[in-house]
C-alpha positions in Angstrom: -17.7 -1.1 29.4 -15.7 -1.0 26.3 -11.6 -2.2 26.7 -11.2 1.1 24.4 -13.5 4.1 23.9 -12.6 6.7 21.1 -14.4 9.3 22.2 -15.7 13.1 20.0 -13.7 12.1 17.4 -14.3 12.6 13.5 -14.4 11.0 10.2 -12.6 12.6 7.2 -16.0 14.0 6.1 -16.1 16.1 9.3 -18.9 14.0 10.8 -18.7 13.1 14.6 -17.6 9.3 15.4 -17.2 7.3 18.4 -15.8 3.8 18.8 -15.9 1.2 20.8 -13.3 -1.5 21.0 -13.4 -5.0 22.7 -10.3 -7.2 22.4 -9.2 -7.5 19.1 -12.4 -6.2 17.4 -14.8 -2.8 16.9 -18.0 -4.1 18.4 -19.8 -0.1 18.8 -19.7 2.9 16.5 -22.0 5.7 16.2 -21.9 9.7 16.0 -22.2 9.5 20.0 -22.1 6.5 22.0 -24.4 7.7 24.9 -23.3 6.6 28.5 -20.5 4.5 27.2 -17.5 4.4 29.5 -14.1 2.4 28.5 -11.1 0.8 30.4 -8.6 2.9 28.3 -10.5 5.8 27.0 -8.9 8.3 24.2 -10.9 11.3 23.9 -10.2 13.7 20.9 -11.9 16.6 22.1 -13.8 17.2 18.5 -10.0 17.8 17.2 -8.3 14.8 15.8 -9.7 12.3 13.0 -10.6 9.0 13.1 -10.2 6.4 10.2 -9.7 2.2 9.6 -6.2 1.3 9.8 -4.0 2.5 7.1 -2.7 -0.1 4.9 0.1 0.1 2.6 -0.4 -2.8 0.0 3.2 -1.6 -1.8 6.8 -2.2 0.7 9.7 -3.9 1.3 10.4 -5.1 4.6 12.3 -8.2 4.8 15.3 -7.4 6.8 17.1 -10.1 5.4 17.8 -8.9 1.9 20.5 -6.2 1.0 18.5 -4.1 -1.7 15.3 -3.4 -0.7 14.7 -4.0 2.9 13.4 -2.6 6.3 11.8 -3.6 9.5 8.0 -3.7 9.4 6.9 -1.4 12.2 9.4 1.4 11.0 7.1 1.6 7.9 4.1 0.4 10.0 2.8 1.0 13.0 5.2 4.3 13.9 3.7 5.7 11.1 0.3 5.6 11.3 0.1 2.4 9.1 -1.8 -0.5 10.9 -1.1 -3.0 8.0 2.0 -3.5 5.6 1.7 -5.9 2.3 5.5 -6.7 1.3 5.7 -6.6 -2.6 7.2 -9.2 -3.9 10.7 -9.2 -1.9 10.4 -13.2 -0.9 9.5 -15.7 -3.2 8.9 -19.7 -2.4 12.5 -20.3 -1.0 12.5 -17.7 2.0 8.9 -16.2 2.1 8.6 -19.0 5.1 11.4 -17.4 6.7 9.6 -13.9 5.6 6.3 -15.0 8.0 8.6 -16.4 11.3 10.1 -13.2 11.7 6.8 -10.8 10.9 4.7 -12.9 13.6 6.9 -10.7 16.2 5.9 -7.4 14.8 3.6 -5.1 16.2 2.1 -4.2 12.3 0.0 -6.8 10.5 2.1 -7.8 8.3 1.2 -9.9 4.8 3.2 -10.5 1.9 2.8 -11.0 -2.3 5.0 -14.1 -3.4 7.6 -13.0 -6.1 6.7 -15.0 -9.1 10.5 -15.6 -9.1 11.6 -18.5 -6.2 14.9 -16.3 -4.9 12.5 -13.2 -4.0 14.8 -10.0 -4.9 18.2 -11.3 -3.3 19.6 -9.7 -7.0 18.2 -7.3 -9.1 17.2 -9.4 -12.1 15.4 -11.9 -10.4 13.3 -13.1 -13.2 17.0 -12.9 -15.9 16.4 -16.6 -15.8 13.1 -18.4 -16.2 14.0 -21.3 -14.6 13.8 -19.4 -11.3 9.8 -19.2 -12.2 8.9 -22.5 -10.3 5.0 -23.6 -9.7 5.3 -26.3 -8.0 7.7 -24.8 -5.0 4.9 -21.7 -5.6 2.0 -23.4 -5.1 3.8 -24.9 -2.1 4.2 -22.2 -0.7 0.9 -20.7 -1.0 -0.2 -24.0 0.4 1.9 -23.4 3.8 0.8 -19.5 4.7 -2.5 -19.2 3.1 -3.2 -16.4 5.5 0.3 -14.2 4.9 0.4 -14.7 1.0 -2.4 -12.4 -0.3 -1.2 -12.2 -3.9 1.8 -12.8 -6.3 4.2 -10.1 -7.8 5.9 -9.9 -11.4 8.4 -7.2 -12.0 8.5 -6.9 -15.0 11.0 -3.4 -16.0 14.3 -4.6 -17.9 16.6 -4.5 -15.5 14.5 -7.4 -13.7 14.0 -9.8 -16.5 16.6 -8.9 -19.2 15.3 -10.7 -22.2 12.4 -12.4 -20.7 9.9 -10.0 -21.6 6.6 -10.9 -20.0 6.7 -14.1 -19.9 6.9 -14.0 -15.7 3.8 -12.0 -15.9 2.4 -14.4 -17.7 3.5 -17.5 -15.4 1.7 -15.1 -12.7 -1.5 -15.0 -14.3 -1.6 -18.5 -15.1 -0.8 -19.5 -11.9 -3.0 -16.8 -9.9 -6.2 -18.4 -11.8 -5.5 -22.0 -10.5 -5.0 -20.8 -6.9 -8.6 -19.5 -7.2 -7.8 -16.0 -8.6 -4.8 -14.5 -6.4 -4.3 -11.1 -6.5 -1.4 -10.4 -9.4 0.2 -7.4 -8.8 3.1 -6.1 -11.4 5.9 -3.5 -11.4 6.4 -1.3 -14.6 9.6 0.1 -15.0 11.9 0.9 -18.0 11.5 -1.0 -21.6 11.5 -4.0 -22.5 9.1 -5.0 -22.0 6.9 -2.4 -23.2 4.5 -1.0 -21.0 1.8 -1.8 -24.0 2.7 -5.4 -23.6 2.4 -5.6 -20.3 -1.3 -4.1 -20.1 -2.2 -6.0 -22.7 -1.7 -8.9 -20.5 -3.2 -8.0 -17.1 -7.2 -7.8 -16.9 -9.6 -6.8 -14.1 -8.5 -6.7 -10.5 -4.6 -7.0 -11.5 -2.8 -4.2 -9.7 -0.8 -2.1 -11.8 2.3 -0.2 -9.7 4.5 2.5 -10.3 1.3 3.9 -12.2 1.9 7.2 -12.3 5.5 7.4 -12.6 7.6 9.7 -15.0 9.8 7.4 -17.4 9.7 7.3 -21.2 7.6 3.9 -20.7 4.9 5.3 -18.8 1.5 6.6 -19.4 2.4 9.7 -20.4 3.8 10.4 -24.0 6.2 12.7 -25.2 3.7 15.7 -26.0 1.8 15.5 -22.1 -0.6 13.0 -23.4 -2.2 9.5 -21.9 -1.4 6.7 -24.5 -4.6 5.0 -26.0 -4.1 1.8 -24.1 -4.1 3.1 -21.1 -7.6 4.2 -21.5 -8.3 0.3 -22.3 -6.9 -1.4 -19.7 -8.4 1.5 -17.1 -11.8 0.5 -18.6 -11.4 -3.2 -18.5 -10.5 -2.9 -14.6 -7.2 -2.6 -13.9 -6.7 -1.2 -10.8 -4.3 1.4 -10.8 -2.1 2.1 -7.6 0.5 4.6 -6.8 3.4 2.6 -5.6 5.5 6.0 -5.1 8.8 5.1 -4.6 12.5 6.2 -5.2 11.9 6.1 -9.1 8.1 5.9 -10.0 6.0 9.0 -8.7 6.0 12.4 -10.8 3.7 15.5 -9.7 3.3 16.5 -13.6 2.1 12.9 -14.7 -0.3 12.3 -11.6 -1.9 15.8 -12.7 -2.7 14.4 -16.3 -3.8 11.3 -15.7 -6.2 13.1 -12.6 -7.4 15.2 -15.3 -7.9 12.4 -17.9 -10.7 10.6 -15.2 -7.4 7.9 -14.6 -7.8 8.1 -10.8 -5.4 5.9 -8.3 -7.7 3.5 -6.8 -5.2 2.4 -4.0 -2.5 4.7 -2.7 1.1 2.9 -1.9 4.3 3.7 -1.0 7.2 1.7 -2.8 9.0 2.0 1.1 12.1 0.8 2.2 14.9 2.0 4.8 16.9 4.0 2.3 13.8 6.1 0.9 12.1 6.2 4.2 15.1 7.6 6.0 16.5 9.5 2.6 13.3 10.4 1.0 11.3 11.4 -1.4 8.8 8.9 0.3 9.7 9.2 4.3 6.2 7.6 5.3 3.0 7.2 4.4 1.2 10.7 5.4 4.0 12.1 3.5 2.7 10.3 0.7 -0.8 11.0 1.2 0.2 15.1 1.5 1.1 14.8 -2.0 -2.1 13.1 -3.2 -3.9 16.4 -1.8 -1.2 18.4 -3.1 -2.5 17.5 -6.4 -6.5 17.9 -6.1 -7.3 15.4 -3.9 -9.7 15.3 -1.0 -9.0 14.2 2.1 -11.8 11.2 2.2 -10.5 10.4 -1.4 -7.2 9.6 0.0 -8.4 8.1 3.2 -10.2 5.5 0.7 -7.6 4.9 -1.2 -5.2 3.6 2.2 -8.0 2.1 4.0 -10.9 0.6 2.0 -9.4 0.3 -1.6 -6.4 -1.9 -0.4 -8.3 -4.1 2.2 -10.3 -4.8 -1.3 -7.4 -5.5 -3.8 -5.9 -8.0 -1.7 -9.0 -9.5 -0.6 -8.6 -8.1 3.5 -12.2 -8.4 4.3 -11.8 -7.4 8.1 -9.4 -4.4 7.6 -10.1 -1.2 5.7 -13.9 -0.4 7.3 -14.7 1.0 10.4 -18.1 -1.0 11.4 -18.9 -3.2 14.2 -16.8 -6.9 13.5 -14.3 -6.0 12.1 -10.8 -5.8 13.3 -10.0 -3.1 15.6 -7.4 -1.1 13.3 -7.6 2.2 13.4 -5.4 5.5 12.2 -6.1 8.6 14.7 -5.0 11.8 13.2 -4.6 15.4 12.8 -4.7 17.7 9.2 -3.2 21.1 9.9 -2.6 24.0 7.5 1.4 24.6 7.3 3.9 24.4 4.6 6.3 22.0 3.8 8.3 21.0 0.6 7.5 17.7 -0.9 9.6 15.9 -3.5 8.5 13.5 -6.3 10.4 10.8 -7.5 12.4 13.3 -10.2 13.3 16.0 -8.1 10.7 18.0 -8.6 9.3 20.4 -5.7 5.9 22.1 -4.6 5.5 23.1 -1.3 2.2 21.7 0.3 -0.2 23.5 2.5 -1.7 20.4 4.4 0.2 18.2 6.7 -1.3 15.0 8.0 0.2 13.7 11.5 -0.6 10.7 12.5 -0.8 10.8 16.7 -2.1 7.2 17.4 -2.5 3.5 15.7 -4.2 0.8 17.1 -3.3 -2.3 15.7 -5.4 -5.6 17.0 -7.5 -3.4 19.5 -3.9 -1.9 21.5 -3.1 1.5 20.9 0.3 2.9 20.6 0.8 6.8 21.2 3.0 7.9 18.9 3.2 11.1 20.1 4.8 9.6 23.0 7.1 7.9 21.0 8.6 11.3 19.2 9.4 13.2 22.7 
């Protein structure tokens, strides 16, 4: 007797799948668990599909800040997202005030320590080095081992004024002696120069804002992918979406698909004003568009399950198999139409739509459909 059954469900490949949760963990999975019976049993009739958790490794979701802010479940676990990694909003002086109120949430919530002590109270958090600060870092780090999972630099003008890249650099030298955290970095408008920047990341940073449409992207002024982005692709930089209010365009996605510079993770930039105002509303949303432009559906089920779980190091999230945790994204894909917006404006009406219809988060399921009537 399972706590939860998942029953004549199926995988994003179209293959059966049945699941078997006790407490917080999966502890059965198979194409048909024979003779299994479960306290709370969901059965999907052959219809819906099952996949790990999503995670979002790219939002803002500490209510406390007056830019970029939201409550965790509004971007979590209502959406179909079992797992929320906050980019860079805290750093050392209120990331500790970050994890008090998260531990109340319903989504698993982690965080990436801003390089910069304030967090993003201001805009240009990083316009003065001397709010770069190791020791009240490492400090940090030291406290929530378990809800810091990496460390952000944005490094776009308007965040470091003349400081170029030397936060991104503090990053990386501080990542290394904390054992090799996770660096993840924000490109935005120049300086610093997005050829800079690369040049200074190496294999398993996290690049965001990828595949955006500014003059300081990847793409140059005749459609083409600049040379070093080719290099630092090779090298292993991951590359993530990190959508956004400013940093996803259709037309540049389409290149860089076409070039072999596939996302690895999938991300959406979220907060309250571009979750309620668009262009990102929530996370299927965001995945619509990655089919929109030629993706599969188990290419972009990887890319907000298992390829996030891996950049930031989540070893029990992001894999439906037996011990792990018991997150888990139940959903439907439908043909329809509906008009999707990229960061720029631009619109192409998609012909997939992705609903999420349950989450369970920790082994306890919430019915969102429930939720919406």
């Amino acid at each position: 007797m399972f706590d939860v059954l998942i029953k004549n469900g199926k995988t994003e490949r179209e293959q059966p799948i049945e699941i078997g949760i006790n407490g917080s963990q999966i502890t059965a999975l198979a194409p048909k668990l024979e003779g299994a019976s479960g306290k709370q049993e969901i059965d999907l009739h052959h219809e819906a599909y099952v996949s790990a958790g999503w995670i979002d490794d790219h939002a803002h979701c500490y209510e406390k800040l007056t830019l970029y802010y939201d409550d965790p479940d509004e971007d979590g676990y209502k959406t179909g997202v079992t797992t929320v990694i906050d980019a860079g909003s805290t750093g050392a002086d209120n990331i500790r005030d970050f994890y008090n109120i998260t531990r109340d949430k319903k989504t698993n919530v982690y965080a990436l320590i801003n390089i910069g002590r304030t967090g993003i109270l201001a805009q240009d958090e990083l316009g003065y080095i001397s709010k770069v600060n190791k020791e009240a870092l490492f400090d940090a780090v030291h406290d929530l081992p378990d809800f810091i999972v990496g460390i952000k630099a944005r490094e776009s003008h308007s965040v470091v004024i003349d400081n170029g890249i030397k936060p991104l650099l503090a990053a990386k030298s501080y990542a290394a002696l904390l054992g090799n955290l996770p660096v993840m970095v924000h490109v935005g408008a120049n300086p610093p120069e997005l050829k800079d920047i690369m040049q200074a990341m190496g294999k398993g940073d996290v690049l965001t804002h990828a595949y955006n449409g500014k003059p300081n992207g990847m793409v140059d002024e005749h459609g083409e992918i600049k040379e070093f982005i080719y290099d630092a692709y090779d090298r292993g930089v991951i590359f993530d979406v990190g959508h956004g209010t400013d940093s996803f365009n259709f037309k540049t996605m389409r290149i860089a698909r076409d070039h072999g510079l596939d996302p690895k993770s999938l991300s959406t930039d979220i907060y309250h004003r571009n979750r309620e105002n668009g262009p990102v509303y929530d996370m299927a949303t965001t995945m619509e568009k990655m089919l929109q432009v030629g993706y599969t559906l188990p290419e972009v089920i990887r890319m907000v399950t298992f390829a996030p779980a891996d950049n930031f190091h989540l070893l029990n999230k992001g894999r439906l198999r037996p011990g792990k945790d018991a997150d888990i994204t139940i959903y439907n894909v439908t043909d329809g139409e509906k008009t999707l917006t990229d960061s720029n404006g631009n619109t192409e009406t998609g012909h997939q739509l992705i609903t999420p219809i349950r989450t369970i988060v920790g082994g306890t399921v919430y019915d969102l459909e429930e939720q919406h009537v």
